[in-house]
mmCIF entry with sequence, helices, sheets and N, C-alpha, C, O atoms, coordinates in Angstrom:
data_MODEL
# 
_entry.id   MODEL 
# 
_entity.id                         1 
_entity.type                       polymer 
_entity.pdbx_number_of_molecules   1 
# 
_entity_poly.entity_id                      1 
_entity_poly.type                           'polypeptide(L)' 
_entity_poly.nstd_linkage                   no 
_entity_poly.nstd_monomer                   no 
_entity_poly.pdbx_seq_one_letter_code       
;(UNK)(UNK)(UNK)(UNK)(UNK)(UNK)(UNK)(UNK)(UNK)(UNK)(UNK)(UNK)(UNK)(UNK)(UNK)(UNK)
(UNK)(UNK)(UNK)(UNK)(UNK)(UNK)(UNK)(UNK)(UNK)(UNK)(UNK)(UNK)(UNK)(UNK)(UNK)(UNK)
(UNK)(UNK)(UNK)(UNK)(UNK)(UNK)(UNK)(UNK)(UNK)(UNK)(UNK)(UNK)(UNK)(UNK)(UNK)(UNK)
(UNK)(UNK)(UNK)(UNK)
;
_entity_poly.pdbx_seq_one_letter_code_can   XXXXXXXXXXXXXXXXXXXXXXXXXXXXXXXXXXXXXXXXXXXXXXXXXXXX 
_entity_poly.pdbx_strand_id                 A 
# 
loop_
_entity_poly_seq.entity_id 
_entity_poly_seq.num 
_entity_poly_seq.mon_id 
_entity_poly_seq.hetero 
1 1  UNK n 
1 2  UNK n 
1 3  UNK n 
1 4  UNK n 
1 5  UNK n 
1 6  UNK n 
1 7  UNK n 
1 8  UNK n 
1 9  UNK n 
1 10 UNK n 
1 11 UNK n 
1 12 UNK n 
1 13 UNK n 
1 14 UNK n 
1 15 UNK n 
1 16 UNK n 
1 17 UNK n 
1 18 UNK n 
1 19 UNK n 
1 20 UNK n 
1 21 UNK n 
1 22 UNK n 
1 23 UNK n 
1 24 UNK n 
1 25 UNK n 
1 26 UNK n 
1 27 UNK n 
1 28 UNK n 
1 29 UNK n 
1 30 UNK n 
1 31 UNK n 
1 32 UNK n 
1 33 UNK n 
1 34 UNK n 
1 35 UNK n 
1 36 UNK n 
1 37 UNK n 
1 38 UNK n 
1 39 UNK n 
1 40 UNK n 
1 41 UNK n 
1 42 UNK n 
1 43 UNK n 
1 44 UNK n 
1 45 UNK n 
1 46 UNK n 
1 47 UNK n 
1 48 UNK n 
1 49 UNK n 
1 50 UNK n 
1 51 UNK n 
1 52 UNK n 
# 
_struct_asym.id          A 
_struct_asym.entity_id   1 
# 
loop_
_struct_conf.conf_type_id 
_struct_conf.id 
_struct_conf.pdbx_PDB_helix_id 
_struct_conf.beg_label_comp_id 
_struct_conf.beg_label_asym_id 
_struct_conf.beg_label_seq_id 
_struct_conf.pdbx_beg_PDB_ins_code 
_struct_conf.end_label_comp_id 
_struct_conf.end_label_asym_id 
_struct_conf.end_label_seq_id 
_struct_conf.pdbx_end_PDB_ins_code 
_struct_conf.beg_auth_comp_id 
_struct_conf.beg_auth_asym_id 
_struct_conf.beg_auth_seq_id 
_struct_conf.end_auth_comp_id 
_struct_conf.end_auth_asym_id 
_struct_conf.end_auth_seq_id 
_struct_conf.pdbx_PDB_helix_class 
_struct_conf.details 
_struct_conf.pdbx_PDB_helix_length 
HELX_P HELX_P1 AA1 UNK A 36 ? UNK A 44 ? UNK A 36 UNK A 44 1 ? 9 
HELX_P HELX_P2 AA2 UNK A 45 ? UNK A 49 ? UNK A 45 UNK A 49 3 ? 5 
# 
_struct_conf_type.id          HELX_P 
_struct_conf_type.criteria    ? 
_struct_conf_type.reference   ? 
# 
_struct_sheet.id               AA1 
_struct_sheet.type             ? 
_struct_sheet.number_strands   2 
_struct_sheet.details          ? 
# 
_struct_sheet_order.sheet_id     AA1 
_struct_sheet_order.range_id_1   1 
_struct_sheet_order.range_id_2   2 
_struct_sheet_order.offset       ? 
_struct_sheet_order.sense        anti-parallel 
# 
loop_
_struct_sheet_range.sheet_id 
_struct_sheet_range.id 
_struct_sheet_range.beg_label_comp_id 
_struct_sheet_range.beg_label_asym_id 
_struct_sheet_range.beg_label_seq_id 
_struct_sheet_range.pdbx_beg_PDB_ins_code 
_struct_sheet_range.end_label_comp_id 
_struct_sheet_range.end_label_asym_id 
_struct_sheet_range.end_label_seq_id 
_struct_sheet_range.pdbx_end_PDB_ins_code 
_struct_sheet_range.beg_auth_comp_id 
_struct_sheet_range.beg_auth_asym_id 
_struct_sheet_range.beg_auth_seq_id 
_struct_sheet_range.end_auth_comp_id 
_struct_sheet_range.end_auth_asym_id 
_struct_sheet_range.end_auth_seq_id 
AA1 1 UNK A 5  ? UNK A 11 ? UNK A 5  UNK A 11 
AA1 2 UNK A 14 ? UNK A 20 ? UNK A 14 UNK A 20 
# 
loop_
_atom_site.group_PDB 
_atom_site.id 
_atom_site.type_symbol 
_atom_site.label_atom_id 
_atom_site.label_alt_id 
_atom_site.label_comp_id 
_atom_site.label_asym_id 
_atom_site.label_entity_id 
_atom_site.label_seq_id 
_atom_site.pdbx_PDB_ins_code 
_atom_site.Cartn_x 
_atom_site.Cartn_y 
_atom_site.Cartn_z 
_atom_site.occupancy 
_atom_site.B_iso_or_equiv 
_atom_site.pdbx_formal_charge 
_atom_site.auth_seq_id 
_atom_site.auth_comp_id 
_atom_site.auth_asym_id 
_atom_site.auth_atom_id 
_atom_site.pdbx_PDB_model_num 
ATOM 1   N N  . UNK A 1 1  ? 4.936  -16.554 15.728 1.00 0.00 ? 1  UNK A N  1 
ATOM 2   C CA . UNK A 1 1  ? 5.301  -15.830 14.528 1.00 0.00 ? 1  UNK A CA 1 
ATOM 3   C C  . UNK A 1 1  ? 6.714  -16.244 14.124 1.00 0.00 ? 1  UNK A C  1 
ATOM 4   O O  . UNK A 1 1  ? 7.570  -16.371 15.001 1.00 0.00 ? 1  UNK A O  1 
ATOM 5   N N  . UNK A 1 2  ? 6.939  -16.415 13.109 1.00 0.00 ? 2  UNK A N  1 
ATOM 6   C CA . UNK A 1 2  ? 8.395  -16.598 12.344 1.00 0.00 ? 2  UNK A CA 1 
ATOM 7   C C  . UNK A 1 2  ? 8.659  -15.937 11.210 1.00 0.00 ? 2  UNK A C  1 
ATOM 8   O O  . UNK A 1 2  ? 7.786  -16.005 10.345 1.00 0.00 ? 2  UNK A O  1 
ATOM 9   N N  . UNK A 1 3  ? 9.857  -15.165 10.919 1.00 0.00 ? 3  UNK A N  1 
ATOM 10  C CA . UNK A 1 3  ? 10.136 -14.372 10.167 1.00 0.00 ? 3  UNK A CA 1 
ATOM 11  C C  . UNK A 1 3  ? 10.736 -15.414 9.266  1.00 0.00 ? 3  UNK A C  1 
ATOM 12  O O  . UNK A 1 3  ? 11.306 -16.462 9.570  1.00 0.00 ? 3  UNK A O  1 
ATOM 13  N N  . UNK A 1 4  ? 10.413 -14.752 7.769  1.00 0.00 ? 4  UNK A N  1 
ATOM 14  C CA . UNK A 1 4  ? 10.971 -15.894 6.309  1.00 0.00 ? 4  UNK A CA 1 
ATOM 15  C C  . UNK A 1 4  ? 12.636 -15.357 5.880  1.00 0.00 ? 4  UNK A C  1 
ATOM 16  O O  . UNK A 1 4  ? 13.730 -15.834 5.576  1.00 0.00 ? 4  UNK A O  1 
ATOM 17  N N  . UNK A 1 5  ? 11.979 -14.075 6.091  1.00 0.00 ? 5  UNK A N  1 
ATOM 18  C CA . UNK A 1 5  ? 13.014 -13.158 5.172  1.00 0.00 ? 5  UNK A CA 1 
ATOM 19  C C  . UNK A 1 5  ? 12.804 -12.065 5.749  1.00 0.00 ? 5  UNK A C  1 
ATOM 20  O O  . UNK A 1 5  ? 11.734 -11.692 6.229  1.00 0.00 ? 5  UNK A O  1 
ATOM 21  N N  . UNK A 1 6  ? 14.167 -11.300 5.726  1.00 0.00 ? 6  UNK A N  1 
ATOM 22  C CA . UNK A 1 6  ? 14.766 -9.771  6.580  1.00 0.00 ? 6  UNK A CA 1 
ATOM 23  C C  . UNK A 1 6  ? 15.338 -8.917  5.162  1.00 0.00 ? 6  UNK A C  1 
ATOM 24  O O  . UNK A 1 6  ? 15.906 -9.365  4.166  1.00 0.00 ? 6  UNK A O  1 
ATOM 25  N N  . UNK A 1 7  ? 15.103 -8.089  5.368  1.00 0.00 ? 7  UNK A N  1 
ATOM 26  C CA . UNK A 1 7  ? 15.674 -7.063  3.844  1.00 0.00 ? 7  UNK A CA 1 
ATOM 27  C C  . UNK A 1 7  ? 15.814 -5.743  4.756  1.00 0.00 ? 7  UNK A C  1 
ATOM 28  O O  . UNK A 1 7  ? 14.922 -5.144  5.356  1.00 0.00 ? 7  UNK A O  1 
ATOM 29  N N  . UNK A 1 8  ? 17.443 -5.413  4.674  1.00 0.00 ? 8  UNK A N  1 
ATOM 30  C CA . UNK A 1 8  ? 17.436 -4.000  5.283  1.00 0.00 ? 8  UNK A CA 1 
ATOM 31  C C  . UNK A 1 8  ? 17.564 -3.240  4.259  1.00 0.00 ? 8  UNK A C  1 
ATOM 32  O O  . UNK A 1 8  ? 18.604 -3.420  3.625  1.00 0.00 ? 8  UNK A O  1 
ATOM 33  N N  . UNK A 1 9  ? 16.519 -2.063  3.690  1.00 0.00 ? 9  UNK A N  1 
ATOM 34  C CA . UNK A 1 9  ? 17.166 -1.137  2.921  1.00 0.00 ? 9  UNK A CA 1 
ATOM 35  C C  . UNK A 1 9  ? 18.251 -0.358  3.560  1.00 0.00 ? 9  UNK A C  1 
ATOM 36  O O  . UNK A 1 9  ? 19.232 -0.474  2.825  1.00 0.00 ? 9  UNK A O  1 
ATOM 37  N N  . UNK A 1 10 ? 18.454 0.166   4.283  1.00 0.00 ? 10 UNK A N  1 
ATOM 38  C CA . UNK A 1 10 ? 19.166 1.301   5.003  1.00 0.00 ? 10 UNK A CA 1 
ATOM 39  C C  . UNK A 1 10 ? 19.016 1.143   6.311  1.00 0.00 ? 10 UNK A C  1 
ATOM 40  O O  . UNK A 1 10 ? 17.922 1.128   6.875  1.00 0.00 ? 10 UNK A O  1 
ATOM 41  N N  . UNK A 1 11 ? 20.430 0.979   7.022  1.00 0.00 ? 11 UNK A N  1 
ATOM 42  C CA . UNK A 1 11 ? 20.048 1.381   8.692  1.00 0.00 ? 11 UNK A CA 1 
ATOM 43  C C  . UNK A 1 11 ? 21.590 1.255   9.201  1.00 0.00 ? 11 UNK A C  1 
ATOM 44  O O  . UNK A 1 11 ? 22.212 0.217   9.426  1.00 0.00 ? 11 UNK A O  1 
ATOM 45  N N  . UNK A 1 12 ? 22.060 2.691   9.326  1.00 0.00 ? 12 UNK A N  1 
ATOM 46  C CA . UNK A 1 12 ? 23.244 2.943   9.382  1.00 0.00 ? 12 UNK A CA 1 
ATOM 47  C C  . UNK A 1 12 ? 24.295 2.753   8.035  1.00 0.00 ? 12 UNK A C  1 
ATOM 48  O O  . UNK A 1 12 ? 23.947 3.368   7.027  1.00 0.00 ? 12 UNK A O  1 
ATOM 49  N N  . UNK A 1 13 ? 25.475 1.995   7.955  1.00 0.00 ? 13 UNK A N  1 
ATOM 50  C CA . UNK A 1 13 ? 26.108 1.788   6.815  1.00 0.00 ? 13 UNK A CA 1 
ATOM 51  C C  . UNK A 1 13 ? 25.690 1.052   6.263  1.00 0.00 ? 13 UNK A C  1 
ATOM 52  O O  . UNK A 1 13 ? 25.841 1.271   5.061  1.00 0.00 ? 13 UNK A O  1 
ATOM 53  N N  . UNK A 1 14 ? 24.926 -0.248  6.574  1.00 0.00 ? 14 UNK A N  1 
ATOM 54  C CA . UNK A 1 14 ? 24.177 -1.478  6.227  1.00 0.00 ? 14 UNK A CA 1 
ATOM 55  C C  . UNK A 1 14 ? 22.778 -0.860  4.699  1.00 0.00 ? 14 UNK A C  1 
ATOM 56  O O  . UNK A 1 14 ? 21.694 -0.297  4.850  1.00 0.00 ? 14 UNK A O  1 
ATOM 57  N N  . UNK A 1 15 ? 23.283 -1.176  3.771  1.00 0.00 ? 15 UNK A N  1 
ATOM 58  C CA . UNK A 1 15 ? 22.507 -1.029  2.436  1.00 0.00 ? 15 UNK A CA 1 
ATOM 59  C C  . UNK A 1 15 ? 21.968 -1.871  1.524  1.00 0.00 ? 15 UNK A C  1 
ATOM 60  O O  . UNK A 1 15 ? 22.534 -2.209  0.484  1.00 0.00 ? 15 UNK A O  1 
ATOM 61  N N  . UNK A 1 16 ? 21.124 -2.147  1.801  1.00 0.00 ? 16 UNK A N  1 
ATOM 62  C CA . UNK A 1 16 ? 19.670 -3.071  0.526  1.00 0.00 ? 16 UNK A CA 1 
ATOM 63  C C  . UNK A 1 16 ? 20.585 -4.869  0.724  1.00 0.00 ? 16 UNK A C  1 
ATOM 64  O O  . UNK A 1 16 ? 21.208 -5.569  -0.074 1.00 0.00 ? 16 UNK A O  1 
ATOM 65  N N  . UNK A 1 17 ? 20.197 -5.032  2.282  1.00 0.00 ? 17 UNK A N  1 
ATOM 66  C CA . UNK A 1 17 ? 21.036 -6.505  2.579  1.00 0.00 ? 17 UNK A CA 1 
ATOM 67  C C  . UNK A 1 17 ? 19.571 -7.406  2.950  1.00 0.00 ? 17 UNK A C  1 
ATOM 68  O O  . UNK A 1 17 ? 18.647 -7.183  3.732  1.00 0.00 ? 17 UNK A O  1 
ATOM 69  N N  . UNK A 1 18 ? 19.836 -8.438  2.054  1.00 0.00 ? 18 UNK A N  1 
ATOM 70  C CA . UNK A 1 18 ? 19.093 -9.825  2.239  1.00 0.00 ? 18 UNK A CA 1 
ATOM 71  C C  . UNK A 1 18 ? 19.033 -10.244 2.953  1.00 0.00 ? 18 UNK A C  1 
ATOM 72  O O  . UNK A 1 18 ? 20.107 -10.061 3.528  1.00 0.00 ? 18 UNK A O  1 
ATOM 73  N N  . UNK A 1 19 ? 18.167 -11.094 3.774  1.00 0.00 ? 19 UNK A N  1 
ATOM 74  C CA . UNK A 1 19 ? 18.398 -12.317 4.985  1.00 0.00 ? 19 UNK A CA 1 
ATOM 75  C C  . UNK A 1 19 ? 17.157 -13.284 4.446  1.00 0.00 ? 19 UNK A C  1 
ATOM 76  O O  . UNK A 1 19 ? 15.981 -12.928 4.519  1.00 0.00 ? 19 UNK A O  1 
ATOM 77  N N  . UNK A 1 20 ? 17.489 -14.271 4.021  1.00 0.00 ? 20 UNK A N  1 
ATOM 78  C CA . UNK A 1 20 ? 16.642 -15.715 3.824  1.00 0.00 ? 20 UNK A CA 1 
ATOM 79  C C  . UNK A 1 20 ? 16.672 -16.604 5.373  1.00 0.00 ? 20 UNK A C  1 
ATOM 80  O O  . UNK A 1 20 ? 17.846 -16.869 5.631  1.00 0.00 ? 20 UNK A O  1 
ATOM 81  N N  . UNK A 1 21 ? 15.985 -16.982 6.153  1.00 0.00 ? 21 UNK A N  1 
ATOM 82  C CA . UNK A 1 21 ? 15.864 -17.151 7.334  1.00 0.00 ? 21 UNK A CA 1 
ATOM 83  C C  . UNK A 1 21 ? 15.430 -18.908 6.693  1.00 0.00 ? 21 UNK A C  1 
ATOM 84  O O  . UNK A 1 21 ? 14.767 -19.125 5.679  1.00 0.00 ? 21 UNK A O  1 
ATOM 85  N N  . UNK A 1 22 ? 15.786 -19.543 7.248  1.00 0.00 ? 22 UNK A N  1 
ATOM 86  C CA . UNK A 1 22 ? 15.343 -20.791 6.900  1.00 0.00 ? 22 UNK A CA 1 
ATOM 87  C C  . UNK A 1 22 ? 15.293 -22.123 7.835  1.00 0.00 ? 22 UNK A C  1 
ATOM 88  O O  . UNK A 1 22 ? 16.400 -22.293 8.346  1.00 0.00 ? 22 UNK A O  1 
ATOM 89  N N  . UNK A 1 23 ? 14.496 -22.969 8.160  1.00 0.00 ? 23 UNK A N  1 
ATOM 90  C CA . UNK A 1 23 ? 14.468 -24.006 9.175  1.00 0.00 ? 23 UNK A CA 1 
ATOM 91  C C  . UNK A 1 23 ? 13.958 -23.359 10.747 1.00 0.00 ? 23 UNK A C  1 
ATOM 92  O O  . UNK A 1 23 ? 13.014 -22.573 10.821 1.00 0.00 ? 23 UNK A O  1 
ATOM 93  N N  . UNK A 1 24 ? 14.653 -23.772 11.829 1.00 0.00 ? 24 UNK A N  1 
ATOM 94  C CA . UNK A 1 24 ? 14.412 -23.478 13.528 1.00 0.00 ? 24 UNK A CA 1 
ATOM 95  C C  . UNK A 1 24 ? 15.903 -22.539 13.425 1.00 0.00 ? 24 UNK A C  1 
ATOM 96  O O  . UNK A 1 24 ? 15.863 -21.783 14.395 1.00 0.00 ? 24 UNK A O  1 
ATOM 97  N N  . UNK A 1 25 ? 16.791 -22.367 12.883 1.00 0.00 ? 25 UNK A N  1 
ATOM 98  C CA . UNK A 1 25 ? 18.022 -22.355 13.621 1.00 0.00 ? 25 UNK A CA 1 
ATOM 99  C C  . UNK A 1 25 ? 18.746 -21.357 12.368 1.00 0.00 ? 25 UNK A C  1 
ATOM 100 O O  . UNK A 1 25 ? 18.577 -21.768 11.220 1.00 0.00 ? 25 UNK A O  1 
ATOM 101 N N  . UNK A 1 26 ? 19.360 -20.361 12.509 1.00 0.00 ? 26 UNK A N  1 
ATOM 102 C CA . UNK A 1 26 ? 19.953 -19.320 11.698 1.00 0.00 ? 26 UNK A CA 1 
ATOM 103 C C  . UNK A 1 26 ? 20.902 -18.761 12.186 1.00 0.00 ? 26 UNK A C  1 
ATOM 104 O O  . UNK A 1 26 ? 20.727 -18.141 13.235 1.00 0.00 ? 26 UNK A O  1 
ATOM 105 N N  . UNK A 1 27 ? 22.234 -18.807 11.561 1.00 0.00 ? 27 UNK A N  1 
ATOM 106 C CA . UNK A 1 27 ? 23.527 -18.557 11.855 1.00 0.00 ? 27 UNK A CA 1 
ATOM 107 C C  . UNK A 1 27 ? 24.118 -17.175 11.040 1.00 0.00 ? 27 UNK A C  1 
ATOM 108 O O  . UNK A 1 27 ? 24.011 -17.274 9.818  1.00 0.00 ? 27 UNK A O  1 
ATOM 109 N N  . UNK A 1 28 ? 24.669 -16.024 11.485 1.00 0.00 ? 28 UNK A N  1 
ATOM 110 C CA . UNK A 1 28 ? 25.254 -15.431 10.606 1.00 0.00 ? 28 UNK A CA 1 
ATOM 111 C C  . UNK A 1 28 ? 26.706 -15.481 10.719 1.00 0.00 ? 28 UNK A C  1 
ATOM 112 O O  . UNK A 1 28 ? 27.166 -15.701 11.839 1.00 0.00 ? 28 UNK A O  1 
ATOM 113 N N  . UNK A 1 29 ? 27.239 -15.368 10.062 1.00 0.00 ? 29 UNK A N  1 
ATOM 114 C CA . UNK A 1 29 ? 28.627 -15.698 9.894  1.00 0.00 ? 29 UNK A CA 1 
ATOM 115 C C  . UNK A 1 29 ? 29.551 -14.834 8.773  1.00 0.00 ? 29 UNK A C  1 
ATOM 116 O O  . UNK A 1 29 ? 29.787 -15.076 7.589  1.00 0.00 ? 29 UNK A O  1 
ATOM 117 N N  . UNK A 1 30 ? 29.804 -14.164 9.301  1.00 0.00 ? 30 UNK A N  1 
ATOM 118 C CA . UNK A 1 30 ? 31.144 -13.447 8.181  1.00 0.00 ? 30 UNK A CA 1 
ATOM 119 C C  . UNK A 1 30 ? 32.302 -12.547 9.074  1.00 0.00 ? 30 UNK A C  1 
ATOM 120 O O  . UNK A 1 30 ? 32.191 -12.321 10.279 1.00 0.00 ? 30 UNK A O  1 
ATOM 121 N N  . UNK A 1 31 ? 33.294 -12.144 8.318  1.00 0.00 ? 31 UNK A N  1 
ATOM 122 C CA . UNK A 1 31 ? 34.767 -11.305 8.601  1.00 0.00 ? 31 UNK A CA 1 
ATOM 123 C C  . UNK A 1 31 ? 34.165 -10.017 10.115 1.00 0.00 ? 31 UNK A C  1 
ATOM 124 O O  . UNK A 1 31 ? 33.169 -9.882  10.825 1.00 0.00 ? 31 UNK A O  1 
ATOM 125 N N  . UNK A 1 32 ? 35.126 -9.534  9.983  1.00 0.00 ? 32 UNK A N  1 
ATOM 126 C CA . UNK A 1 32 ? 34.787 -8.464  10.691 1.00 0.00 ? 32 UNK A CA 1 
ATOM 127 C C  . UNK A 1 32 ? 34.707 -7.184  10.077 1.00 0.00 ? 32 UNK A C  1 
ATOM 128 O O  . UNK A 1 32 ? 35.463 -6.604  9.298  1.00 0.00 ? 32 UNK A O  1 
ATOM 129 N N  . UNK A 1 33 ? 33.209 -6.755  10.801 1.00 0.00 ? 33 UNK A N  1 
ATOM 130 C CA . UNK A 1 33 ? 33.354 -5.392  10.144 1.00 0.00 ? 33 UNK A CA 1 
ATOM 131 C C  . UNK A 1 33 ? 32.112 -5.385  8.727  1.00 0.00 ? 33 UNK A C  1 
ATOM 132 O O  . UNK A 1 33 ? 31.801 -4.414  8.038  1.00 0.00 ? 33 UNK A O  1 
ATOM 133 N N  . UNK A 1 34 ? 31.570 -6.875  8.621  1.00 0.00 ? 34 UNK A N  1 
ATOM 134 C CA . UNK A 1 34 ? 30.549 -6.861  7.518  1.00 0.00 ? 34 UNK A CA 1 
ATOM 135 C C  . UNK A 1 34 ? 29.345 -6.142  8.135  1.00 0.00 ? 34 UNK A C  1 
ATOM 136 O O  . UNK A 1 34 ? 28.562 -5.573  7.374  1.00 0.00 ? 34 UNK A O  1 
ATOM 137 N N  . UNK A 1 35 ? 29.134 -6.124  9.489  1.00 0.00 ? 35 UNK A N  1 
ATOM 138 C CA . UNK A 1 35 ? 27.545 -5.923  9.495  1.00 0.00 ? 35 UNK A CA 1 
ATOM 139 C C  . UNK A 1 35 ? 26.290 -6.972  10.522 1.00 0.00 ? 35 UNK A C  1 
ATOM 140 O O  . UNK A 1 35 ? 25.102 -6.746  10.755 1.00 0.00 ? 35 UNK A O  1 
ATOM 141 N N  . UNK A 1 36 ? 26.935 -7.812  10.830 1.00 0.00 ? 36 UNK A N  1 
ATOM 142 C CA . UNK A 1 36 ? 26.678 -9.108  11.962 1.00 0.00 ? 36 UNK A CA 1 
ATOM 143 C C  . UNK A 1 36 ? 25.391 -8.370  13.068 1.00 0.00 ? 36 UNK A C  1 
ATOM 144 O O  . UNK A 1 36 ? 24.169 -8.398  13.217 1.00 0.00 ? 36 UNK A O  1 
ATOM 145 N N  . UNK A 1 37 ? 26.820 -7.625  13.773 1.00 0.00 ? 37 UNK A N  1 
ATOM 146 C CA . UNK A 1 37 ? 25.497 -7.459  14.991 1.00 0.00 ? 37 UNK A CA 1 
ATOM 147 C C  . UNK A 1 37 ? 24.670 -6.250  14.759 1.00 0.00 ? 37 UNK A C  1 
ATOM 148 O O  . UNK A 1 37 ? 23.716 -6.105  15.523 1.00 0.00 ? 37 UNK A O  1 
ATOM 149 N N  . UNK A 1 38 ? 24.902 -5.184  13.664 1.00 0.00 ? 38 UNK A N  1 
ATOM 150 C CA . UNK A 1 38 ? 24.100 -4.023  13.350 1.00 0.00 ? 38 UNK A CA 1 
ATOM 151 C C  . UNK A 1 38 ? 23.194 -4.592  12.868 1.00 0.00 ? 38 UNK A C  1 
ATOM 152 O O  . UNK A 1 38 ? 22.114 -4.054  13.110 1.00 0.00 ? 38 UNK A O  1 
ATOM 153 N N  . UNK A 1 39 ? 23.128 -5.918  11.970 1.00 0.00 ? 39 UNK A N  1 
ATOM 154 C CA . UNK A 1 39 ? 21.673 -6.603  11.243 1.00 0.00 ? 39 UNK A CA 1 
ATOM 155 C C  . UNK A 1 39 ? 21.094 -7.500  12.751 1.00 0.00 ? 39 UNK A C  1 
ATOM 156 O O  . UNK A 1 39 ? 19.996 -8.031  12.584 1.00 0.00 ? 39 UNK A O  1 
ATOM 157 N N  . UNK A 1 40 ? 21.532 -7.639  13.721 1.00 0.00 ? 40 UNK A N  1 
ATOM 158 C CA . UNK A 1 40 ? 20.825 -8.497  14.831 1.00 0.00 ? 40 UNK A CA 1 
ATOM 159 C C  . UNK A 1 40 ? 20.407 -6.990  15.659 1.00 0.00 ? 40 UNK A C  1 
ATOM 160 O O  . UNK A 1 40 ? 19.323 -6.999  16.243 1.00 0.00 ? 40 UNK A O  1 
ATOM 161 N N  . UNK A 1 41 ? 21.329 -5.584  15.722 1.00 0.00 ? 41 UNK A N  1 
ATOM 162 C CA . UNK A 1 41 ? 20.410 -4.497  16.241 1.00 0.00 ? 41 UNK A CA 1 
ATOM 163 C C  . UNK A 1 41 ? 19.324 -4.236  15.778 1.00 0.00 ? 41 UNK A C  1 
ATOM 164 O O  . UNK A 1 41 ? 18.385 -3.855  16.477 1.00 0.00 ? 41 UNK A O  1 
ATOM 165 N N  . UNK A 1 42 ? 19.253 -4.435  14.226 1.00 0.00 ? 42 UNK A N  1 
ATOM 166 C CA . UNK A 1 42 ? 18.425 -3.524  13.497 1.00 0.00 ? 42 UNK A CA 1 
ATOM 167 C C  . UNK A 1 42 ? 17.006 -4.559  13.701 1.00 0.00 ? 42 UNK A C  1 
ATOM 168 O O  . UNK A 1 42 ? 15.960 -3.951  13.926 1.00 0.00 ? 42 UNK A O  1 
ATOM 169 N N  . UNK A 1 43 ? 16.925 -6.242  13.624 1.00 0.00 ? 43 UNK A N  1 
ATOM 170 C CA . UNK A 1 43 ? 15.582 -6.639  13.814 1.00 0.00 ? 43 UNK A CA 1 
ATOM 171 C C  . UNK A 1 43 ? 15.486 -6.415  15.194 1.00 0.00 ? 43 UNK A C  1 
ATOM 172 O O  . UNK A 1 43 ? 14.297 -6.376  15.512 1.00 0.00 ? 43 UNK A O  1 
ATOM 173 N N  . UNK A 1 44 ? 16.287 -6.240  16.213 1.00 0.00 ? 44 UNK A N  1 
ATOM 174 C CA . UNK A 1 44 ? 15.949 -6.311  17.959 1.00 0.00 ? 44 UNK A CA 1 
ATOM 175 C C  . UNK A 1 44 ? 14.996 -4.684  17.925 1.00 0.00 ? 44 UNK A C  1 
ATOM 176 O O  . UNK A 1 44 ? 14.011 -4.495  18.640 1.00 0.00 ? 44 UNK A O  1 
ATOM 177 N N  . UNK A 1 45 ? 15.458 -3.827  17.114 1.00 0.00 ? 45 UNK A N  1 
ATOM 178 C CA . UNK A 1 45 ? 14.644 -2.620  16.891 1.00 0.00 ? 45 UNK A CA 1 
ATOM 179 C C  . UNK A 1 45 ? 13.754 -3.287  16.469 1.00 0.00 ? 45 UNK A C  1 
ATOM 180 O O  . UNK A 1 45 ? 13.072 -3.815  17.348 1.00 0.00 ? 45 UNK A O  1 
ATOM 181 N N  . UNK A 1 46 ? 13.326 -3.587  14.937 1.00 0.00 ? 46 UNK A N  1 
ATOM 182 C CA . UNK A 1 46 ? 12.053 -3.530  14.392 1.00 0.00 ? 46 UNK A CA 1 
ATOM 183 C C  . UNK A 1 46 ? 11.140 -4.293  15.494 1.00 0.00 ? 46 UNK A C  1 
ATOM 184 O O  . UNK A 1 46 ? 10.014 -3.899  15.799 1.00 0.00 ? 46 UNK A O  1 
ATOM 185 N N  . UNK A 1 47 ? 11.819 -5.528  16.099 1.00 0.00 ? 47 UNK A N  1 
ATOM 186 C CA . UNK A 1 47 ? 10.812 -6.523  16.655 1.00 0.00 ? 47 UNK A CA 1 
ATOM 187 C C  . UNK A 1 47 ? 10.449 -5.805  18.165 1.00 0.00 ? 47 UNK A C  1 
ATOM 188 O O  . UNK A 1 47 ? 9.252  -5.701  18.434 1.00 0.00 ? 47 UNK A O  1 
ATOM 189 N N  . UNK A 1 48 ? 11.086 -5.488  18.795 1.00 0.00 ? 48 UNK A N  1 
ATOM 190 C CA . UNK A 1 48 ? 10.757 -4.634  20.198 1.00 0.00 ? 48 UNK A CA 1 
ATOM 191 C C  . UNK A 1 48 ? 10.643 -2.989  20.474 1.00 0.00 ? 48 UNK A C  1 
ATOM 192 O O  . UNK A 1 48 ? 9.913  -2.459  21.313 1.00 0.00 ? 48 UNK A O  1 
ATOM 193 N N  . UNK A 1 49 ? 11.482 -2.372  19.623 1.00 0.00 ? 49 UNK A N  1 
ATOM 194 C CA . UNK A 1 49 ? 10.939 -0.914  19.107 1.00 0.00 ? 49 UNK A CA 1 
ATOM 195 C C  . UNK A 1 49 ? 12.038 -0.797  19.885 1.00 0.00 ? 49 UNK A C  1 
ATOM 196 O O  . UNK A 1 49 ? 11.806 0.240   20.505 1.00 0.00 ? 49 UNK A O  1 
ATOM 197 N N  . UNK A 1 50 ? 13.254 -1.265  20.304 1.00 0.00 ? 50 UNK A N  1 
ATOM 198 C CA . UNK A 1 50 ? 14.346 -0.601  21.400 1.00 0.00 ? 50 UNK A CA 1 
ATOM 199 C C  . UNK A 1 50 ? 14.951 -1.494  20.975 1.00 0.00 ? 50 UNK A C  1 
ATOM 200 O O  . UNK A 1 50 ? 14.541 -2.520  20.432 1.00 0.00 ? 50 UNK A O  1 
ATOM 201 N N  . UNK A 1 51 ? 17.162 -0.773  21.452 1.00 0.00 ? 51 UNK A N  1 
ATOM 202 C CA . UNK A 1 51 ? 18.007 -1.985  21.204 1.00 0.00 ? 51 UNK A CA 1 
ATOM 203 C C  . UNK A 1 51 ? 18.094 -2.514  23.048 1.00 0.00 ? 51 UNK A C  1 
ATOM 204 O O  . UNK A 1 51 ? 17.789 -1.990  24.119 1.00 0.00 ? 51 UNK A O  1 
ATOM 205 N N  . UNK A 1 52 ? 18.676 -3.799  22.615 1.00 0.00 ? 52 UNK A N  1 
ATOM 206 C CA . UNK A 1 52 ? 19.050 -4.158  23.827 1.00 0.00 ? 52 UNK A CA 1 
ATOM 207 C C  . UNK A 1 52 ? 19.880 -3.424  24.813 1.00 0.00 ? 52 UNK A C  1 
ATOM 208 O O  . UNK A 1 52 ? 20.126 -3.927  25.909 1.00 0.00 ? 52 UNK A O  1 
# 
């Protein structure tokens, strides 16, 4: 299975955020404080039903 695209409406402060997933290999990258590892909690939820 491979995911195309991630869309969080809501999950915590994180609000109506995009993810275009593209190729083998996907990097997120921004400042601190955007949202990084709450959008890598939030699919480790959807995909396993628990965070790490």
């Amino acid at each position: 299975m491979r995911i195309k695209e991630l869309f969080i409406k809501r999950y915590g402060p994180l609000r109506d955020r995009s993810y275009v997933l593209t190729g083998r290999f996907n990097l997120l990258v921004g400042k601190n404080e955007e949202g990084k590892t709450l959008t890598i909690d939030a699919l480790v939820k959807l995909l396993l039903g628990r965070t790490c």
